[in-house]
N, C-alpha and C positions, 0 to 999 in steps of 0.2 A: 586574083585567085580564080580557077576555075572552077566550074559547074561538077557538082558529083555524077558520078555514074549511076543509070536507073540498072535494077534488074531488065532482065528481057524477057522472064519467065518465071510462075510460079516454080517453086521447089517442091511444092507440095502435089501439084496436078498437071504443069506443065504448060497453063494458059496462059497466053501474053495480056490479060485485061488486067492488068495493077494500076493500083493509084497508090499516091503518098498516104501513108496513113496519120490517126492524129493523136498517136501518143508520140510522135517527138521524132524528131532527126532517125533517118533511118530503118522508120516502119514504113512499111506498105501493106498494103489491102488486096488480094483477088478479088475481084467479082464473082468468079466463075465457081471457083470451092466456097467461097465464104470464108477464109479464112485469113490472120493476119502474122505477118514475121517482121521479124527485125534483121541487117545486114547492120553487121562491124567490122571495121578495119580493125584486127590484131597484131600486125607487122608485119617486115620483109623477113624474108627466110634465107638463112645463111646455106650458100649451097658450100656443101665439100667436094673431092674429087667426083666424078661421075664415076655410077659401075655397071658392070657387064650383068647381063641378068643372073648370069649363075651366084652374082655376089663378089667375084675375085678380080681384084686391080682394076685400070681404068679402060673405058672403053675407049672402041678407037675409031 
């Protein structure tokens, strides 16, 4: 099994100073804001046809 992926950057300020944090799988820590979040994997996304910006048929 491989190693998870870290963030690269706050979400919240932009800074790369994160650590793991210690409520559980998935939290980390800024130093910089003080602040803490969580990343979850929710699933793959089904893609359909592609569209043209205006909305109509596929792009090409």
């Amino acid at each position: 099994m491989s190693e998870r992926a870290a963030p690269f950057h706050c979400p919240y300020c932009g800074d790369e100073d994160l650590r793991p944090g210690e409520q559980g799988h998935g939290a980390w820590e800024c130093a910089a804001c003080n602040r803490a979040f969580q990343l979850k994997f929710l699933g793959l996304l089904t893609r359909g046809p592609a569209r043209t910006p205006d909305g109509e048929g596929e792009a090409t």
